[in-house]
C-alpha atoms as one frame of an Amber mdcrd trajectory, in Angstrom:
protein
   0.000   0.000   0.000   1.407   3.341  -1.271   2.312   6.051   2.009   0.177
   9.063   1.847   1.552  12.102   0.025   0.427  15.679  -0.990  -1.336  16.397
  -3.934   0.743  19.725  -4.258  -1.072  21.670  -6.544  -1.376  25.752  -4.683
   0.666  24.866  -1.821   3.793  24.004  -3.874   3.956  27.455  -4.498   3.548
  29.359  -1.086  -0.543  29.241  -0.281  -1.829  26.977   2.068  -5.277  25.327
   0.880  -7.833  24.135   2.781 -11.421  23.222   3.066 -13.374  26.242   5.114
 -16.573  24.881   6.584 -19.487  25.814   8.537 -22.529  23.987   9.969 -24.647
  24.941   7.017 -26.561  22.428   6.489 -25.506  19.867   9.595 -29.499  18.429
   9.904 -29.492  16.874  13.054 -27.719  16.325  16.217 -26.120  13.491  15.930
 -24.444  14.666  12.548 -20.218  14.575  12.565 -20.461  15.157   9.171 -21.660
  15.154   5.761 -19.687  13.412   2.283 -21.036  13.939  -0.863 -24.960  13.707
   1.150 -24.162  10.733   2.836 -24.171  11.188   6.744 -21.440  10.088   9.250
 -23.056   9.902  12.528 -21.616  11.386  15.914 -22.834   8.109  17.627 -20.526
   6.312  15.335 -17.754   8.640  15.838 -17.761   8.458  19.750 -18.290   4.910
  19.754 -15.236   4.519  17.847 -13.139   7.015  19.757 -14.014   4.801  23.064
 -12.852   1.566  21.472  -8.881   1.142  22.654  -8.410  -1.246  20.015  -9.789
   1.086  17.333  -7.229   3.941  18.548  -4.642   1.448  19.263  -4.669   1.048
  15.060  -4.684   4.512  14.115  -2.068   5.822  16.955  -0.475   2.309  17.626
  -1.029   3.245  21.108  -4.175   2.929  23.291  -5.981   6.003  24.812  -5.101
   5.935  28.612  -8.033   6.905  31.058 -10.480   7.134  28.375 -13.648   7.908
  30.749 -16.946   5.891  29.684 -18.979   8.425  27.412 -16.657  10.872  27.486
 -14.754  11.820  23.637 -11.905  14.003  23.889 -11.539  16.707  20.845  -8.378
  15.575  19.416  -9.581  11.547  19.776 -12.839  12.590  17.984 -11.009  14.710
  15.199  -8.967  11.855  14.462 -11.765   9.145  14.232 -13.865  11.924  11.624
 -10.854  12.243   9.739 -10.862   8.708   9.128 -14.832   8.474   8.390 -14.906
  11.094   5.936 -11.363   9.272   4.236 -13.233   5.708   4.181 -16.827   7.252
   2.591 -15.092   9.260   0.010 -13.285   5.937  -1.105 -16.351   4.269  -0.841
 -18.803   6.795  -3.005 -15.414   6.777  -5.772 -15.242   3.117  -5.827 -19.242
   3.357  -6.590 -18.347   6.291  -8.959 -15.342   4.809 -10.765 -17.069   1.193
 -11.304 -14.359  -0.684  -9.058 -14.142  -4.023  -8.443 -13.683  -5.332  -4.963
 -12.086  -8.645  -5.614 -11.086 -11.497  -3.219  -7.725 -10.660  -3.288  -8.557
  -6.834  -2.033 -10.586  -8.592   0.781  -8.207 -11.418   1.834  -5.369  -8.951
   2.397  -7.504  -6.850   4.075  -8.589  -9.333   6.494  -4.571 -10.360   6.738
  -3.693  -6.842   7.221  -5.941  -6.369  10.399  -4.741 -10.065  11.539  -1.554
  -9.060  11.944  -1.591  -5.932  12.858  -4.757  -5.029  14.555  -6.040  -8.155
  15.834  -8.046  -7.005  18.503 -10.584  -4.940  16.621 -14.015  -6.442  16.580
 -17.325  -5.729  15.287 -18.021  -2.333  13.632 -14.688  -0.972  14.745 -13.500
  -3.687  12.780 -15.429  -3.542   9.968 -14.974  -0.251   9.756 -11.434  -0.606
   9.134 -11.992  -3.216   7.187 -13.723  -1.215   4.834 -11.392   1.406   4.499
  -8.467  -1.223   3.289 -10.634  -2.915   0.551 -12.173  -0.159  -0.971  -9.011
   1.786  -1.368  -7.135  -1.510  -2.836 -10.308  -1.452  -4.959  -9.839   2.252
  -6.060  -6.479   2.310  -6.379  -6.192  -0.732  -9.046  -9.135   1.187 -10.941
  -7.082   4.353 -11.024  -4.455   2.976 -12.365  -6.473   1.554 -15.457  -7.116
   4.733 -16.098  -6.374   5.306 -19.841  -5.905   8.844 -21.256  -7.362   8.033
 -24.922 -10.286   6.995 -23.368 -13.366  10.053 -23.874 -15.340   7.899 -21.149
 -12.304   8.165 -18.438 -11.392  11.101 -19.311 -14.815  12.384 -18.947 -15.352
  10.706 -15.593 -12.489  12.112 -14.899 -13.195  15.975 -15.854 -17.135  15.327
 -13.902 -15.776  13.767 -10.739 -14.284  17.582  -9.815 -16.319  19.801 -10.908
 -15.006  22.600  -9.086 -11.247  21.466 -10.171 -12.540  23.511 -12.634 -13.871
  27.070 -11.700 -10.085  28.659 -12.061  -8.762  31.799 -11.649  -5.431  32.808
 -13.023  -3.974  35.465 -10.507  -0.583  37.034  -9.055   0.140  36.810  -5.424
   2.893  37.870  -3.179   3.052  37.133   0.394   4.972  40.135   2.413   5.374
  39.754   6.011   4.031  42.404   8.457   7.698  43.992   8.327   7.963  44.451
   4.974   4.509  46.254   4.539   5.900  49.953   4.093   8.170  48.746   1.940
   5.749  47.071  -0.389   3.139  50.260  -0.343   6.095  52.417  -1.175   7.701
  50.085  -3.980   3.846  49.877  -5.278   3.381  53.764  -5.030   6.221  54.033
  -7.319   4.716  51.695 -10.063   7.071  48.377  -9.279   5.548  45.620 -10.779
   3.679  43.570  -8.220   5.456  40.020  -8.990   8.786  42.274  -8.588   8.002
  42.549  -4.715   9.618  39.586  -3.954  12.877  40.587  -5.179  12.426  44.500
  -3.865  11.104  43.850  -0.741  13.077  41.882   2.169  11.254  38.288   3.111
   8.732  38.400   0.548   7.402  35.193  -2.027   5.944  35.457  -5.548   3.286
  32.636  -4.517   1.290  32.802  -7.937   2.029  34.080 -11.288  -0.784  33.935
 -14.041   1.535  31.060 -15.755  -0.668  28.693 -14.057  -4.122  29.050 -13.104
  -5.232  27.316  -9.950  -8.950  26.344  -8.549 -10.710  28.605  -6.661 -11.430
  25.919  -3.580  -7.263  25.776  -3.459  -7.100  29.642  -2.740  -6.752  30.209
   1.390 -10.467  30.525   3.075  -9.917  34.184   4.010  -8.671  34.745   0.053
 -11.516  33.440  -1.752 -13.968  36.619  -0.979 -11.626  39.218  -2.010 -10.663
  37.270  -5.113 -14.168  36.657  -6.026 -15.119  40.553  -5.811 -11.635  41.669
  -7.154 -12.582  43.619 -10.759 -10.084  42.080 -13.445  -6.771  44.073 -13.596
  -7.069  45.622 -10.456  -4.813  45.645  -7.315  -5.705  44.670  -4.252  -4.260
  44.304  -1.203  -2.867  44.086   1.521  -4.877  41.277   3.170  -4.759  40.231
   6.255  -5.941  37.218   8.311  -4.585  34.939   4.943  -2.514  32.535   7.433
  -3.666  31.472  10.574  -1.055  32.772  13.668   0.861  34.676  10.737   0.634
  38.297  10.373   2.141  38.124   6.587  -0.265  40.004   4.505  -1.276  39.221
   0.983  -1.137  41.739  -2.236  -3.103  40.328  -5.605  -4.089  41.205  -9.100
  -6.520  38.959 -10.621  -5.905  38.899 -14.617  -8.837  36.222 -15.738 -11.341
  33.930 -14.261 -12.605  31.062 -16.077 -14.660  27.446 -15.770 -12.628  25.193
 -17.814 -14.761  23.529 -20.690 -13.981  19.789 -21.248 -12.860  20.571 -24.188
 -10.110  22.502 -23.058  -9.016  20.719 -19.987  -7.009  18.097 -22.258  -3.647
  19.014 -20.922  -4.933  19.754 -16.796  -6.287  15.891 -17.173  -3.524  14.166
 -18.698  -1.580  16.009 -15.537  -4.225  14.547 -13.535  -3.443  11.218 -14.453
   0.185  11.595 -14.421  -0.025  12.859 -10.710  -2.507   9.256 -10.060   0.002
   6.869 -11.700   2.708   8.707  -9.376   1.225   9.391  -6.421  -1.990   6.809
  -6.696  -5.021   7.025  -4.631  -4.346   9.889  -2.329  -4.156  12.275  -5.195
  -7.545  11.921  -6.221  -9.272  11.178  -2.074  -7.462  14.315  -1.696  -9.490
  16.237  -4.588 -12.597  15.202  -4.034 -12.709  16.003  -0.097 -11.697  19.048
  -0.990 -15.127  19.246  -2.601 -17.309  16.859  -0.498 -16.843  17.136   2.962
 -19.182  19.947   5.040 -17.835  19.001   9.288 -20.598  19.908  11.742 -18.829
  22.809  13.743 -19.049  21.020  16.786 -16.067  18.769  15.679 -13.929  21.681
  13.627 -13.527  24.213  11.735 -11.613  22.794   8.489 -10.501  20.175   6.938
  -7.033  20.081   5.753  -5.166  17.856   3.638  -1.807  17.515   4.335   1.227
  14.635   3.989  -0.859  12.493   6.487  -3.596  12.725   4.553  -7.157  14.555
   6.164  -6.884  16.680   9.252 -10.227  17.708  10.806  -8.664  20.875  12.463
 -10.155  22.344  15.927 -13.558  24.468  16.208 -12.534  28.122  15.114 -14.481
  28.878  18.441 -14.772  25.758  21.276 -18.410  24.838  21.707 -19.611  26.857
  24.593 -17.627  29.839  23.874 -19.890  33.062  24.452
């Protein structure tokens, strides 16, 4: 089985990306989340989170003074994470046709043997789950043939917002180097020169590439989607969590990408499958599936160990 890795698409070049979310939506109480319509239950969540042997295999240590009933945040964050992982690989195995075969199932039932073999019942199956339908997905993936029109097409439809882009320059400038930048600006420097004028600064997109919308930082995406085409704007603040670096931006074009045109962003697609295989595409579509009731966090964030369900913005209970 292939280590998770980064699907490095924005943050390769100096913007962090990840999912904002809200409780839009969240129906009913004992809602954790929401993938793609299909409900992951809080019940299921803290029954999981109590189960040693279920946190045993996903910390490879067991939770010490767990009280009865009682989920701690981070415990509870972890177990979503996992959730929303094993339904998205579940809905794509739907999506993509797969083909759970023996073999998928009789390693997955060795796999838990040997290295989990105290989980029982749904913890178990749970897990269970998760292995198979990602041996499932990832042997589909990588059938994936680029002169195929009905790949290719499932391809293109299974991110829809992949393809709402907007081609943009950004520079990051710390809080120091604010003056600077106004004063280079003033003086009609080029705003992709910043980075060379002004001390600590990073070119972080260039109109070379356009990126997705859902990849530009939370507390980018309004600005961006007001901006008027060819103007300036900036700074921003608030882009980066516990950073005070502000953000300057010109937005040159926005466009939805037609099928017809997206011939060379698919064939990278499927490049970046074949290389980095089933986390490149679980990665794209939470970034478009997954709404997190509040009470559990505030984002989800994909990173080198795959999904992060990050803390509440503001703790439940917090006037």
């Amino acid at each position: 089985m292939r280590s998770p890795r980064r699907l490095l698409l924005i943050t390769a070049i100096g913007l962090t990306a990840a999912v904002g979310l809200s409780g839009c939506g969240v129906a009913a109480d004992d809602t954790a989340a929401t993938v793609g319509g299909v409900t992951i239950s809080a019940t299921l969540v803290n029954q999981l989170a109590t189960d040693d042997a279920f946190m045993a295999a996903m910390t490879n240590q067991a939770l010490q003074d767990q009280r009865t009933g009682v989920v701690e945040g981070p415990a509870a964050r972890q177990v979503l994470a996992f959730l929303v992982s094993s339904e998205v690989l579940a809905q794509e195995v739907a999506r993509w046709d797969a083909t759970v075969s023996e073999q998928d199932m009789a390693q997955g039932e060795a796999t838990i043997s040997q290295q989990a073999p105290e989980l029982k019942g749904r913890a178990r199956d749970s897990v269970l789950r998760y292995l198979v339908d990602r041996a499932a997905l990832q042997a589909r993936l990588g059938e994936i043939d680029p002169s195929s029109d009905k790949d290719m097409r499932r391809l293109y439809e299974g991110v829809p917002a992949y393809w709402d882009q907007v081609c943009m320059t950004a520079v990051v400038v710390p809080a120091g180097g604010v003056a600077d930048a106004r004063a280079a600006l003033r003086k009609g420097a080029d705003l992709a020169d910043l980075e060379e004028s002004v001390q600590g600064s990073r070119l972080a997109l260039t109109t070379e590439r356009c990126v997705p919308r859902q990849y530009l930082p939370e507390a980018l995406r309004t600005p961006v989607a007001s901006a008027r085409i060819g103007a300036l704007v900036g700074p921003v603040p608030g882009v980066f969590p516990g950073d005070d670096a502000v953000v300057w931006f010109r937005v040159e074009s926005a466009k939805v990408v037609p099928y017809s045109d997206a011939g060379d962003a698919l064939a990278e697609l499927v490049r970046l499958i074949a290389q980095q295989g089933v986390e490149s595409w679980l990665n794209l579509k939470a970034n478009a599936l997954v709404d997190i009731d509040p009470r559990y966090g505030s984002q989800v964030e994909v990173g080198q160990q795959g999904l992060t369900v990050l803390a509440p913005a503001t703790p439940v209970g917090t006037p």
